[in-house]
C-alpha positions in Angstrom: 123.6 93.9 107.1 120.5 92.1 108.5 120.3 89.5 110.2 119.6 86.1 108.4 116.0 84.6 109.5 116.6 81.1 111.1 114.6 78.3 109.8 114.4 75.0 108.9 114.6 74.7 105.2 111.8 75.4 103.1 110.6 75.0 99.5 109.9 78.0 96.8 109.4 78.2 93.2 109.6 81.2 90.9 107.8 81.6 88.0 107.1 83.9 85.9 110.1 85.3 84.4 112.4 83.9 81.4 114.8 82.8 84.1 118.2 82.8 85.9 121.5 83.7 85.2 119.8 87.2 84.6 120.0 88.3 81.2 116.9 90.0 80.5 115.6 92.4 82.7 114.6 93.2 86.3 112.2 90.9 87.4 115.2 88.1 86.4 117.9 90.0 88.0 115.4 90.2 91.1 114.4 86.3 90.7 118.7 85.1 90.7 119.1 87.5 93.9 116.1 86.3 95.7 116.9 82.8 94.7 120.8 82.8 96.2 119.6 84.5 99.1 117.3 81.9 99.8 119.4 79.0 99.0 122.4 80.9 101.1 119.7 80.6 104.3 118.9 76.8 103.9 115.6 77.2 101.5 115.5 74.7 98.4 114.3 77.0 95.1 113.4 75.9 92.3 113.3 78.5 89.2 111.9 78.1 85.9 113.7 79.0 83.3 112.6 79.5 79.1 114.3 77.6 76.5 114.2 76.2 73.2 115.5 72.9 73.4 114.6 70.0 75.9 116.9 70.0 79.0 117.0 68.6 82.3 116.9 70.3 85.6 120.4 71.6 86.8 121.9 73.3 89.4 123.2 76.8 89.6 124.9 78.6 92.6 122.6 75.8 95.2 119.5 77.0 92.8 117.6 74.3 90.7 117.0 75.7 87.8 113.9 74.1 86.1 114.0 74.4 81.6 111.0 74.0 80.1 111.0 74.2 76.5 108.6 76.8 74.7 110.8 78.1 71.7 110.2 81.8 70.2 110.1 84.7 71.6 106.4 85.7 70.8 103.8 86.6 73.2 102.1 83.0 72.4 105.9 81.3 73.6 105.7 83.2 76.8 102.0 81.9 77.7 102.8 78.5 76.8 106.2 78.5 79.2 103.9 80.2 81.9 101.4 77.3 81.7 103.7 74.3 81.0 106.1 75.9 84.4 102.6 76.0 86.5 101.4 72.5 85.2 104.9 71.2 85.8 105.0 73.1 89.6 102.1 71.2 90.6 104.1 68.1 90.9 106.1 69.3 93.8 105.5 71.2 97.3 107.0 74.0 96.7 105.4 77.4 97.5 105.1 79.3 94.2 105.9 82.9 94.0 104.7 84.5 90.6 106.8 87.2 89.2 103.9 89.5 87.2 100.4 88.9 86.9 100.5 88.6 82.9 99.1 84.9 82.8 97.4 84.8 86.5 94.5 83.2 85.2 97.0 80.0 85.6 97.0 80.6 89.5 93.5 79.1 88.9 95.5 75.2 88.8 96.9 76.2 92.4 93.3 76.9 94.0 91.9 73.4 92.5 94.5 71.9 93.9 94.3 73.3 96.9 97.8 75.3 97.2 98.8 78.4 98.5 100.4 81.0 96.0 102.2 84.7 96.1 102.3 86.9 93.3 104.0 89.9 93.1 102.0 92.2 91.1 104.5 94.4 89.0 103.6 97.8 87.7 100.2 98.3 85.8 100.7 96.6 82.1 97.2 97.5 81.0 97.8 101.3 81.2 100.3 101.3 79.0 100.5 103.2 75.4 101.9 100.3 73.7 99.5 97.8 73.9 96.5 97.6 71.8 92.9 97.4 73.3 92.5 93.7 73.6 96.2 93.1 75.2 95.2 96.0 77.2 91.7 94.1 78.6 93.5 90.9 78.7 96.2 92.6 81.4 92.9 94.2 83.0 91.2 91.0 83.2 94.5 89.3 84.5 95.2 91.7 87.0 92.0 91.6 88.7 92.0 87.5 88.6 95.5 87.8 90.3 94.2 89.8 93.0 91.6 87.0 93.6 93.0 83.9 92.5 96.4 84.6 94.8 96.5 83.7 98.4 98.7 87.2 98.9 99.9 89.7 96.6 103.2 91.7 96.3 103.3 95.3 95.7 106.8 96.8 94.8 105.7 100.5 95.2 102.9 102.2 98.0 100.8 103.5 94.9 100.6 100.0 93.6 99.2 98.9 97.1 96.9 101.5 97.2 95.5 100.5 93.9 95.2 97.0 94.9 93.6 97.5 97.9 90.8 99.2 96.2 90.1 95.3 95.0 90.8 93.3 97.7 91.6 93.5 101.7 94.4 95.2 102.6 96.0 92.4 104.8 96.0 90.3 101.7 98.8 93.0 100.3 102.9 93.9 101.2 104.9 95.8 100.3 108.5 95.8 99.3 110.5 97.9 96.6 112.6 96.6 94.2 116.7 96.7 95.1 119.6 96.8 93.5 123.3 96.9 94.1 125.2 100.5 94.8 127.5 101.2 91.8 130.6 102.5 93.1 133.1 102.2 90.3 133.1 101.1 86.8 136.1 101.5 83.9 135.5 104.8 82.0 137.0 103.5 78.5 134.2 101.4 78.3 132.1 104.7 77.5 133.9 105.8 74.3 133.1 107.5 72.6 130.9 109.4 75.4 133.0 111.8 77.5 132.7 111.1 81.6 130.1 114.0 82.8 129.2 115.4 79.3 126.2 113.3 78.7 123.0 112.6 79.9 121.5 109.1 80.1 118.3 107.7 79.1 117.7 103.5 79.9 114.5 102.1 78.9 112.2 100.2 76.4 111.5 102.6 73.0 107.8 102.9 73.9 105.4 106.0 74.5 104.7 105.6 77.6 108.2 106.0 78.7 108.6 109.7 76.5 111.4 108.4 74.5 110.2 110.5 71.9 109.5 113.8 73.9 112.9 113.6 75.4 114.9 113.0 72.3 112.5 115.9 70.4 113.6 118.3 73.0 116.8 117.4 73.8 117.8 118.1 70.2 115.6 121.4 70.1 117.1 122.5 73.1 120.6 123.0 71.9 122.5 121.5 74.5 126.5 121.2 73.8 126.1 117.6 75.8 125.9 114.3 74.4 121.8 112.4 74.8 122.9 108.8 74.9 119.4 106.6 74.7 119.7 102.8 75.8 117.4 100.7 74.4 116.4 98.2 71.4 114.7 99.6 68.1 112.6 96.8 66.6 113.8 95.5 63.4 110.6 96.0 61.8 108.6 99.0 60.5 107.5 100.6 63.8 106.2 104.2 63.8 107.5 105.3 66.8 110.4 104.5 67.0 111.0 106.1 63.2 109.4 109.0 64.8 111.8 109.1 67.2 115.2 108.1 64.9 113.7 111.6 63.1 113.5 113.8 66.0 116.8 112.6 67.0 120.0 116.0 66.4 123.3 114.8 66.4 124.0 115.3 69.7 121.7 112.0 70.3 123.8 108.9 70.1 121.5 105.7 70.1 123.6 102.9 71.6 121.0 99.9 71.6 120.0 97.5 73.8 123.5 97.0 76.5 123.0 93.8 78.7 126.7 93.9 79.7 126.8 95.1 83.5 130.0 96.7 83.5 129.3 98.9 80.3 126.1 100.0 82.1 128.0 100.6 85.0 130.4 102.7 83.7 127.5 104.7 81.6 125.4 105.3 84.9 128.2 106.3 87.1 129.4 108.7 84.3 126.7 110.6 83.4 125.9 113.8 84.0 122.6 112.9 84.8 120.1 110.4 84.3 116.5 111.0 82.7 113.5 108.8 83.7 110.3 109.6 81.4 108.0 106.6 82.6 104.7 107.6 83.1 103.5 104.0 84.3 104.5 101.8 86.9 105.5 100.8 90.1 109.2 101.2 91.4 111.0 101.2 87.9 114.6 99.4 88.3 116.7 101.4 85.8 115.6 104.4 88.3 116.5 102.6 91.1 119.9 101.7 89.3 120.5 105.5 88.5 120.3 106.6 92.0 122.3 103.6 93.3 125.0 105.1 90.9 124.8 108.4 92.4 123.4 109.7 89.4 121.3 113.3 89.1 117.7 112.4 88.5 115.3 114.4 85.4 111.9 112.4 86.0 108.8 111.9 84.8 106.5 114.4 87.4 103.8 111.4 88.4 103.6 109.3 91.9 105.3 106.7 90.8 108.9 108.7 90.3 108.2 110.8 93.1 108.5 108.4 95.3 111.1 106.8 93.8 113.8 109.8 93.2 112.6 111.9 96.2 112.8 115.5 96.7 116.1 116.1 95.3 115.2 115.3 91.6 113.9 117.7 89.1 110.2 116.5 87.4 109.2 117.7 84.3 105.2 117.5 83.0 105.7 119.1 80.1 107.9 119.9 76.9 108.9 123.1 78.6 109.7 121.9 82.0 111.9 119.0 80.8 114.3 121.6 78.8 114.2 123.8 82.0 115.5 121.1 84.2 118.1 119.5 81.9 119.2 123.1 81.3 119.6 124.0 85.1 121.9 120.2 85.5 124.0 121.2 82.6 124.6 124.7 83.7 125.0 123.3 87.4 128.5 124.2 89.4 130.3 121.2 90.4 129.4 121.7 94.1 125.9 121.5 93.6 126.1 118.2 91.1 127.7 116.6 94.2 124.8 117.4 96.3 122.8 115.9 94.1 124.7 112.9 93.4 124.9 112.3 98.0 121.1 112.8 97.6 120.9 110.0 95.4 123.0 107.6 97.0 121.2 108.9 100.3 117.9 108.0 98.9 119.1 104.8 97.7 120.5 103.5 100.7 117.0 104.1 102.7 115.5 102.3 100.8 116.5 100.1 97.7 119.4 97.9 99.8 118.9 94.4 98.2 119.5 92.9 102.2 116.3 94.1 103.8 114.0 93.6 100.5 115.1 90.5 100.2 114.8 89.8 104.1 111.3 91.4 103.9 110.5 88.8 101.1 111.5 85.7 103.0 109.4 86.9 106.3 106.3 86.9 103.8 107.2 83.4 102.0 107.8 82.1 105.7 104.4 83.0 106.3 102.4 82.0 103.8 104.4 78.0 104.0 102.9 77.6 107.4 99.2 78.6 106.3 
């Protein structure tokens, strides 16, 4: 456990994310652990929070939690809650810490008037397939104004910080990797109808970039006796790909949806037999970091980003071919070599995704950067 930093209190604000309890994804689990960390060493935090009705601030677990009301759930909704939370974080002392660089051209509001900021800088939106070309440039042009706009940037993975300090100095940059909690146990009746080891686990938005499609194509051309259980939200409307990937899918693919509840994700990462990882952009992904804090076997993606991530003990795959030969040599695995692989990731997760030292890390910066 380390050691809490003695201080006197201090002021933050988080923005940036649709806010705390988490309910949505990692940058709000990370923003509600940060936050009760802080508040648990004397800090006062303020975090703003999405909604779509007027409320007042309230407190949650010593956090002020800040609604500001931008209703929808469009891209337009998110740009007007980023700009009405900045506008509205002017108004007190508070250090802001950004969470993305999405919207950074707001930071320009905290260089007129004159106030530090921290942003941490995510993975690297613009590279992704998703996006069309002129979400794509506005990311790129984002990015780039984040690195200058920011009095210090946040990188979650080394590859991120080597790519930023291709733009600015490298004292202007940390480093810390996302965390999460160990998962140790979890209730098994919560997978039915999935059998406890005879799956293997995919978690992630249906996008291209993240090989939904490839894995779900050859996992059903493959053959394999095991269960593919893929969690994530299909859209509601026509979208291509992910009718591409409904058709590639064999009946040993069970779509499950999108699963917010921890305890039925729990159960589904400690379970499986392993977990598969096909991003091909990004920093330190938490849904990998999850899967090894659950002990689970790791199928990745074979770029920087996962290698770091998962270590030497997972299997990568590049291609079609190389994806079926490592799920085929997990499946056909003895049991004493599954537990190696499951120490290995539990090993690799304990170095270095314990939430107590990130989180330390991140107050030593914020301390920092309220005395400049």
């Amino acid at each position: 456990m380390q050691k809490k930093i003695q201080t006197k209190p201090s002021s933050l604000a988080i923005l940036g994310t649709r806010g705390i309890p988490a309910r949505h994804g990692g940058f709000e689990t990370f923003a509600e652990k940060l936050a009760i960390f802080l508040v648990g060493n004397g800090w006062e935090v303020d975090v703003y929070c999405q909604t779509d009705r007027q409320e007042e601030p309230y407190f949650w677990n010593g956090v002020r939690l800040v609604p500001i009301r931008a209703p929808g759930d469009s891209a337009f909704s998110t740009m007007v809650f980023d700009l009405l939370a900045t506008l509205h974080s002017l108004k007190n002392h508070r250090l802001p810490l950004v969470l993305g660089y999405n919207t950074a051209a707001l930071s320009i509001f905290y260089r007129l008037a004159g106030r530090r900021s921290v942003m941490n800088m995510d993975g690297i939106e613009w590279q992704r397939d998703r996006w069309p070309k002129y979400v794509k440039a506005w990311f790129w042009l984002n990015e780039r104004l984040g690195c200058y706009l920011s009095d210090h940037l946040i990188a979650d993975h080394p590859e991120i910080a080597r790519q930023l300090a291709t733009k600015v100095r490298a004292s202007k940059i940390s480093f810390i990797a996302y965390g999460s909690d160990p998962t140790l146990e979890a209730d098994p009746k919560l997978l039915a109808p999935l059998v406890p080891g005879q799956y293997g686990l995919v978690i992630g938005r249906i996008v291209p970039e993240n090989s939904i499609l490839e894995i779900v194509r050859n996992w059903t051309r493959a053959g394999f006796e095991h269960r593919l259980a893929v969690v994530g939200a299909f859209s509601p409307n026509d979208y291509s790909y992910h009718a591409a990937v409904k058709e590639a899918a064999g009946e040993s693919v069970h779509f499950l949806g999108p699963v917010y509840n921890k305890a039925h994700l729990d159960a589904l990462r400690l379970y499986a037999l392993f977990h598969i990882h096909g991003h091909r952009v990004g920093g330190t992904n938490p849904s990998l970091v999850e899967a090894l804090g659950a002990g689970s076997p790791i199928v990745a993606h074979d770029n920087c980003f996962n290698r770091w991530v998962a270590g030497e003990h997972a299997f990568y795959f590049k291609d079609d071919s190389e994806f079926i030969l490592a799920c085929r040599k997990l499946v056909t695995s003895p049991a004493e070599r599954l537990a190696e692989l499951r120490r290995a990731s539990r090993t690799r997760h304990a170095d270095a995704f314990q939430w107590d030292g990130i989180l330390a890390n991140y107050e030593r910066v914020l301390l920092k950067w309220l005395k400049q």
